[in-house]
C-alpha positions as protocol buffer text, in pm:
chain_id: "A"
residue {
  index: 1
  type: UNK
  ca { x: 13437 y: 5674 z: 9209 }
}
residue {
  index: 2
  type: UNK
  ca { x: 13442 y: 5776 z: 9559 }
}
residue {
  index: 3
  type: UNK
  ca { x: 13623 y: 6088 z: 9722 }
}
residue {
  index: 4
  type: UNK
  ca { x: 13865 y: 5841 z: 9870 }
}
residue {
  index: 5
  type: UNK
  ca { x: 13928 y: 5698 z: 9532 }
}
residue {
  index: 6
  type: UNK
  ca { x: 14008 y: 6043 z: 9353 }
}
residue {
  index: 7
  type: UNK
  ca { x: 14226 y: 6153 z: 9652 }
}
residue {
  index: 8
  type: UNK
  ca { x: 14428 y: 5852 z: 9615 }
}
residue {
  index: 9
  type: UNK
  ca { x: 14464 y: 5871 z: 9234 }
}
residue {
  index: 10
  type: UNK
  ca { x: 14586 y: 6283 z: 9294 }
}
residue {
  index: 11
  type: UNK
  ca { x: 14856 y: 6146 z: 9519 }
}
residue {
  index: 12
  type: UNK
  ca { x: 15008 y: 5941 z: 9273 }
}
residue {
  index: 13
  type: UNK
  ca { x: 14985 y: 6143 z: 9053 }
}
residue {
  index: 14
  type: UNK
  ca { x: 15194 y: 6396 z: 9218 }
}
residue {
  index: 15
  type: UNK
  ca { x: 15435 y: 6077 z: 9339 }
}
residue {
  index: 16
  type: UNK
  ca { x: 15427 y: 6037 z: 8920 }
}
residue {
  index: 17
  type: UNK
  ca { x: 15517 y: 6405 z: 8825 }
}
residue {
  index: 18
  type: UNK
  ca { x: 15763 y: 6412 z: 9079 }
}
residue {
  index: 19
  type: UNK
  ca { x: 15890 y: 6063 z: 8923 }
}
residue {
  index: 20
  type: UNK
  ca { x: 15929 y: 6237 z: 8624 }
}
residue {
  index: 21
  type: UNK
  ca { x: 16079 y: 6579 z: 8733 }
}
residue {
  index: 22
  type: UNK
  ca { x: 16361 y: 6372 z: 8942 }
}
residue {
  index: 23
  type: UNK
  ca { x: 16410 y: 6138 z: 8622 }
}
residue {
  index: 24
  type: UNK
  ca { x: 16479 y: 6504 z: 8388 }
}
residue {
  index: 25
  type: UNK
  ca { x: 16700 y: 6631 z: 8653 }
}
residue {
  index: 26
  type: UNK
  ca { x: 16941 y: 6289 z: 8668 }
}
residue {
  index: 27
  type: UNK
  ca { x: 16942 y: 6324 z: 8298 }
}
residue {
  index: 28
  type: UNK
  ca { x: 17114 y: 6621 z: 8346 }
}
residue {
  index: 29
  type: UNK
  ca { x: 17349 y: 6502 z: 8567 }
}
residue {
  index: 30
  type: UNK
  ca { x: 17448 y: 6222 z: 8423 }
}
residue {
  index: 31
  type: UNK
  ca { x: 17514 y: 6343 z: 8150 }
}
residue {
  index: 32
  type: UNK
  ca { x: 17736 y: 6671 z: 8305 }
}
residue {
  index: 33
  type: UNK
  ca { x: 17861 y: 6416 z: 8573 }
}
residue {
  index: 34
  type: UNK
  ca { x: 17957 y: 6086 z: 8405 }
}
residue {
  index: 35
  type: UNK
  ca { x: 18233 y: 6005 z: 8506 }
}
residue {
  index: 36
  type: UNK
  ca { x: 18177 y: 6085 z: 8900 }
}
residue {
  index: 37
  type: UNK
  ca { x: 17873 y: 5901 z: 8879 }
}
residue {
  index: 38
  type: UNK
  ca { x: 18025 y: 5636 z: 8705 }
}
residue {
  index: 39
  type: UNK
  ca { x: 18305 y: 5601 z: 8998 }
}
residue {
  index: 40
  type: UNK
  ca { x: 18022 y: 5639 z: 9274 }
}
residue {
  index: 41
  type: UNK
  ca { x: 17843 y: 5302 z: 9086 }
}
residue {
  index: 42
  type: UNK
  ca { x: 18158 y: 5125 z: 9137 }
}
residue {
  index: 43
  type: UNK
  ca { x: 18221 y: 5235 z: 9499 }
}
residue {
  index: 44
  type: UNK
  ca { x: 18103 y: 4935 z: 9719 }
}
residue {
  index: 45
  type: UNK
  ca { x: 17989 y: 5120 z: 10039 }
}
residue {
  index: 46
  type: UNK
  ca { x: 17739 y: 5029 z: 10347 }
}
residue {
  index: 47
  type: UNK
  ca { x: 17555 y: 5219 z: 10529 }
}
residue {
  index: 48
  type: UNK
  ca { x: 17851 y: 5331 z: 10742 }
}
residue {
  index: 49
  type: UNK
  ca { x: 18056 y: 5464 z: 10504 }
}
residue {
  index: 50
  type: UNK
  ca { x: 18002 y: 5792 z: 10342 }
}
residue {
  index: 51
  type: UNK
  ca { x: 17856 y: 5755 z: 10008 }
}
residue {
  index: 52
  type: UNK
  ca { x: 18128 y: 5906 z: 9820 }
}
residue {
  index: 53
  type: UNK
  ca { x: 18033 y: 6240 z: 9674 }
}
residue {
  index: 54
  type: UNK
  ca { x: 17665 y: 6197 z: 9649 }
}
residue {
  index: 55
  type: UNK
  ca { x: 17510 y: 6462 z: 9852 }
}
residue {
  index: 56
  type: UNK
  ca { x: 17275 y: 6295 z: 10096 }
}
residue {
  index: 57
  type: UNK
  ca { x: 17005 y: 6421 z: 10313 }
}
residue {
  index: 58
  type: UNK
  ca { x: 16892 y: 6206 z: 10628 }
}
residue {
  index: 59
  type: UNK
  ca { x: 16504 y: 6142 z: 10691 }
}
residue {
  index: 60
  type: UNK
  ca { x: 16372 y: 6048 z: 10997 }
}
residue {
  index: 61
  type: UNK
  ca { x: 16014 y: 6059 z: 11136 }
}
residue {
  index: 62
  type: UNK
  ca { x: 16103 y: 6341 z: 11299 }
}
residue {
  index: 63
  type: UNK
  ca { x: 16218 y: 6583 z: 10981 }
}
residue {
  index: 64
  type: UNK
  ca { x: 15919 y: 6414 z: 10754 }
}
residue {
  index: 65
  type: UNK
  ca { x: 15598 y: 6336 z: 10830 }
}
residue {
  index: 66
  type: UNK
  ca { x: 15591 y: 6012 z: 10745 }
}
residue {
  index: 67
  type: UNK
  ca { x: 15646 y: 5648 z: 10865 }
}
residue {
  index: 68
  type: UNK
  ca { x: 16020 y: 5453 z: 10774 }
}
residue {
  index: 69
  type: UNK
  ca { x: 16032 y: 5093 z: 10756 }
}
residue {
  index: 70
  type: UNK
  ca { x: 16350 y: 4987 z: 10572 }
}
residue {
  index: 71
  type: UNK
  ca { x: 16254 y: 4673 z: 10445 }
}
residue {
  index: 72
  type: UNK
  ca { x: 16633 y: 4573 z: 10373 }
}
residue {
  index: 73
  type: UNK
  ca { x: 16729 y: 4625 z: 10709 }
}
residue {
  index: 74
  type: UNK
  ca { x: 16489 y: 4344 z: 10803 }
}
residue {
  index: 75
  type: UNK
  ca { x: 16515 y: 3961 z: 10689 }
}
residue {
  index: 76
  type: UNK
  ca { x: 16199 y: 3998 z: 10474 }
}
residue {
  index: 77
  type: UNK
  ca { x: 16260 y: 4118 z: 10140 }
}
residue {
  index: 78
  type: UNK
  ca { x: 16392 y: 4005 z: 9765 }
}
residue {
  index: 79
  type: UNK
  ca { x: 16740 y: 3869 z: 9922 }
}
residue {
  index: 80
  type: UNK
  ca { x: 16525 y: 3679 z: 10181 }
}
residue {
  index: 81
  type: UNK
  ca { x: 16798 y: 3780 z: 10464 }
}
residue {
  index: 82
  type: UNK
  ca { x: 16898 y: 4141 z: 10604 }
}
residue {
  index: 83
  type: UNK
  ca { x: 17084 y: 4339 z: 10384 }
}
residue {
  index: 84
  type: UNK
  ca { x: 17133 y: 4686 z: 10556 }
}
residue {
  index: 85
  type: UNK
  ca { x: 17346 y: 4675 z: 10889 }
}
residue {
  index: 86
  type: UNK
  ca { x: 17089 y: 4963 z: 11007 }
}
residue {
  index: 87
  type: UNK
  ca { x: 16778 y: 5113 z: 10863 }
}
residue {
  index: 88
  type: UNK
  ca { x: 16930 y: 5439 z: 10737 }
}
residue {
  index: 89
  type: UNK
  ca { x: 16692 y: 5633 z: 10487 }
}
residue {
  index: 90
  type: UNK
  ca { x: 16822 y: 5942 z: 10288 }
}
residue {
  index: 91
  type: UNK
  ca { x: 16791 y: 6057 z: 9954 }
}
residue {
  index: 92
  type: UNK
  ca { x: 16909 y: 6370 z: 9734 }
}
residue {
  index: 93
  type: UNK
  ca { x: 16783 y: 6700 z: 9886 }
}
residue {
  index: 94
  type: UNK
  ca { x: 16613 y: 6723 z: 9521 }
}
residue {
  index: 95
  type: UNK
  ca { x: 16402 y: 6364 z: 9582 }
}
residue {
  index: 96
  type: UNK
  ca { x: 16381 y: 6484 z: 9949 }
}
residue {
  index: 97
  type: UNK
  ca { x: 16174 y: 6808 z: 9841 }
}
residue {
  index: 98
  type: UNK
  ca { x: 15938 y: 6584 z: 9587 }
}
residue {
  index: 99
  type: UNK
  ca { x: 15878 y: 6338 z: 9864 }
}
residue {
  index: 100
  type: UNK
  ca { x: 15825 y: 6626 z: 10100 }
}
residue {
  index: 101
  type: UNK
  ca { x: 15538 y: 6696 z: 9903 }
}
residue {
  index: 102
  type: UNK
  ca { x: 15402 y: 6337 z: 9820 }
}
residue {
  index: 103
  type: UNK
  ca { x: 15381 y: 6295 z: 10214 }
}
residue {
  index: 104
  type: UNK
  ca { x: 15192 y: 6644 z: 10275 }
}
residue {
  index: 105
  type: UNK
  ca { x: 14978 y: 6587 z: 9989 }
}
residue {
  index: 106
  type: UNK
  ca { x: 14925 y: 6204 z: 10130 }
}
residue {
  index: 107
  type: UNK
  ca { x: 14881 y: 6414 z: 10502 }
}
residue {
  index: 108
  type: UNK
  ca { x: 14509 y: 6635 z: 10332 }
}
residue {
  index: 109
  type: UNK
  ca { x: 14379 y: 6323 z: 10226 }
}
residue {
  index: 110
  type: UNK
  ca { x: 14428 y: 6146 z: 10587 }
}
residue {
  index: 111
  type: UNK
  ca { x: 14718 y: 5917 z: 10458 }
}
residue {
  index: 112
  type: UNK
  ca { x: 15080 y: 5893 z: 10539 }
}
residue {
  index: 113
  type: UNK
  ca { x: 15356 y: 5777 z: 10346 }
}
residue {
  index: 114
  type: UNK
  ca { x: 15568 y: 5447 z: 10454 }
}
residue {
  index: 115
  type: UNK
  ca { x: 15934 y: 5447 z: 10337 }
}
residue {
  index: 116
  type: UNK
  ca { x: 16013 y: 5118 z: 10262 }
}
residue {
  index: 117
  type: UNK
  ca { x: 16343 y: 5169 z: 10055 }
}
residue {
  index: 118
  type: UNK
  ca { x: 16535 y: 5492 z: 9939 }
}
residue {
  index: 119
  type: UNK
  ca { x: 16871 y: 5537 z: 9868 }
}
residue {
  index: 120
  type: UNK
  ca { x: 17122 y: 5211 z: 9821 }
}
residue {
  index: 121
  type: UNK
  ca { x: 17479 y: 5101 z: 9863 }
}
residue {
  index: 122
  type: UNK
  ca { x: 17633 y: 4981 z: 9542 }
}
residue {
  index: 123
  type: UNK
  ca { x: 17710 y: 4660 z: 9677 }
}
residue {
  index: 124
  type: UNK
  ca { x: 17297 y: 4584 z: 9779 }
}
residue {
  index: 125
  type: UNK
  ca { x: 17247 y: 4615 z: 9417 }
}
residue {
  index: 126
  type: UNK
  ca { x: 17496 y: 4401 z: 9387 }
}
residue {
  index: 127
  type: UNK
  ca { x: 17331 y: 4146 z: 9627 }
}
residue {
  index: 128
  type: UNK
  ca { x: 17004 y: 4207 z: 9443 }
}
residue {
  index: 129
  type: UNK
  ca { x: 17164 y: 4159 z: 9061 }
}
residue {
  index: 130
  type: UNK
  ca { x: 17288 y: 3833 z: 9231 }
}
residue {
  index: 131
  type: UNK
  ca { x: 16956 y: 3708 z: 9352 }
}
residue {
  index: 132
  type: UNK
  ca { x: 16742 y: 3840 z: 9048 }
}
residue {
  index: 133
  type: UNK
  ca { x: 16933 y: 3910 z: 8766 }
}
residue {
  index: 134
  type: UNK
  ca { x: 16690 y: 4009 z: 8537 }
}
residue {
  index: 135
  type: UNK
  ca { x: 16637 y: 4398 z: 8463 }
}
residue {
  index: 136
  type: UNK
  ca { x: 16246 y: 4401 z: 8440 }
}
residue {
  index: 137
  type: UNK
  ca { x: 16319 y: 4399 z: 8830 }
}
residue {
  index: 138
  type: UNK
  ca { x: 16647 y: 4518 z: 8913 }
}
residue {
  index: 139
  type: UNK
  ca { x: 16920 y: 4735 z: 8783 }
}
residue {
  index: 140
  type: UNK
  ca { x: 17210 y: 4610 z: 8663 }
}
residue {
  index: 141
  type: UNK
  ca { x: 17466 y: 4716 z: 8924 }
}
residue {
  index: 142
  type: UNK
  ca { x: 17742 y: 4796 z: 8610 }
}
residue {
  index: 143
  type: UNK
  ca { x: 17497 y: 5095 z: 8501 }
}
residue {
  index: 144
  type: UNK
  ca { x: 17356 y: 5213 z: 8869 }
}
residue {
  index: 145
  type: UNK
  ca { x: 16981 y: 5226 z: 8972 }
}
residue {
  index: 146
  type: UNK
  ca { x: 16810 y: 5542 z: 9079 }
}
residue {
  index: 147
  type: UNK
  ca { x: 16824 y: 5396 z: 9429 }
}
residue {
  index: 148
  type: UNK
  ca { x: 17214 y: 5437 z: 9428 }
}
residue {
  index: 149
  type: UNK
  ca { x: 17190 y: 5733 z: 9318 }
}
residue {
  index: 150
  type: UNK
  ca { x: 16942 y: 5859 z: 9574 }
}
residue {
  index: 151
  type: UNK
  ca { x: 16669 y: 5974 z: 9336 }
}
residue {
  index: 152
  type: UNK
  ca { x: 16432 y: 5687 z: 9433 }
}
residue {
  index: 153
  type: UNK
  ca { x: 16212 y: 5608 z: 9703 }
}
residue {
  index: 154
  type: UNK
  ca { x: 16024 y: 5286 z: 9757 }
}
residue {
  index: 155
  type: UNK
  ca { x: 15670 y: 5407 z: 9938 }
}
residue {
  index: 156
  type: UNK
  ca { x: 15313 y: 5270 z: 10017 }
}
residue {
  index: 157
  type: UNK
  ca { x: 15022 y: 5440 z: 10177 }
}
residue {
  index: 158
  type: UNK
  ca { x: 14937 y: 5393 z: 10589 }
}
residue {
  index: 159
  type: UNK
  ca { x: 14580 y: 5478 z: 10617 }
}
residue {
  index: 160
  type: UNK
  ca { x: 14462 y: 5629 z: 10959 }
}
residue {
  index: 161
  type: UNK
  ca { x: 14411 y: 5260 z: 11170 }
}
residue {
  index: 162
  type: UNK
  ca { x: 14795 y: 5239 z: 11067 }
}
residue {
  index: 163
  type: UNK
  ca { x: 14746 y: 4944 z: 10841 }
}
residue {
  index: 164
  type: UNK
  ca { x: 14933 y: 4942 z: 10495 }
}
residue {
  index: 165
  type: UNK
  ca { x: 14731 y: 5012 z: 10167 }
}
């Protein structure tokens, strides 16, 4: 394999660890935090509205080196229409700091991350249970996704032309 090839296999591999570090810590908190999470899944918010008691952390090109797309604030996605009035990205500060990393270590190897999706309103995953109700793909809005929780951050690589990987 090439030097390109290993330096793209380290970056996911850190995206993967700090999958797996984020998925520990929500363990924890669901489980000490049930029932506010539970209420939070059932909130129907937009991007307007405060998301409840979920502490949320903006990210713009500006704080993060990397590129934000929203692909739900545009008409070309799963629902097949726009489903985000604006193209708002946040996540948990605790996502933010793994992502932080993904995007510097994406940075040394002459990449940069593209945020396509990050954290959700309730009532998208609503939408999205409505259009694709099968789990495989989509959370089942009744439990919550990682994306309404703000742990979870839909990313592909930009290479150094700009085009997507």
């Amino acid at each position: 394999m090439t030097t390109g090839e290993w330096i793209v296999i380290a970056i996911f591999i850190v995206a993967l660890l700090c999958s797996l570090s984020l998925f520990l810590w929500l363990r924890r908190i669901i489980v000490r935090d049930r029932g506010r999470l539970a209420q939070a899944r059932n909130n129907r918010v937009d991007h307007q509205d405060k998301p409840g008691t979920v502490p949320l952390v903006q990210i713009t090109e500006q704080t993060l080196p990397v590129h934000i797309h929203m692909a739900y604030a545009t008409p070309h996605n799963l629902a097949g229409r726009q489903v985000y009035a604006d193209s708002l990205c946040a996540l948990r500060p605790e996502a933010l700091a793994c992502l932080d990393r993904a995007a510097a270590a994406a940075r040394r190897a002459g990449y940069t991350l593209k945020i396509l999706d990050a954290w959700r309103p309730a009532a998208a995953q609503a939408l999205f249970w409505e259009v694709c109700p099968d789990p495989r793909y989509v959370a089942d809005p009744a439990r919550g996704s990682h994306h309404t929780r703000g742990v979870a951050v839909d990313v592909t690589l930009v290479d150094q032309a700009g085009q997507d990987l």
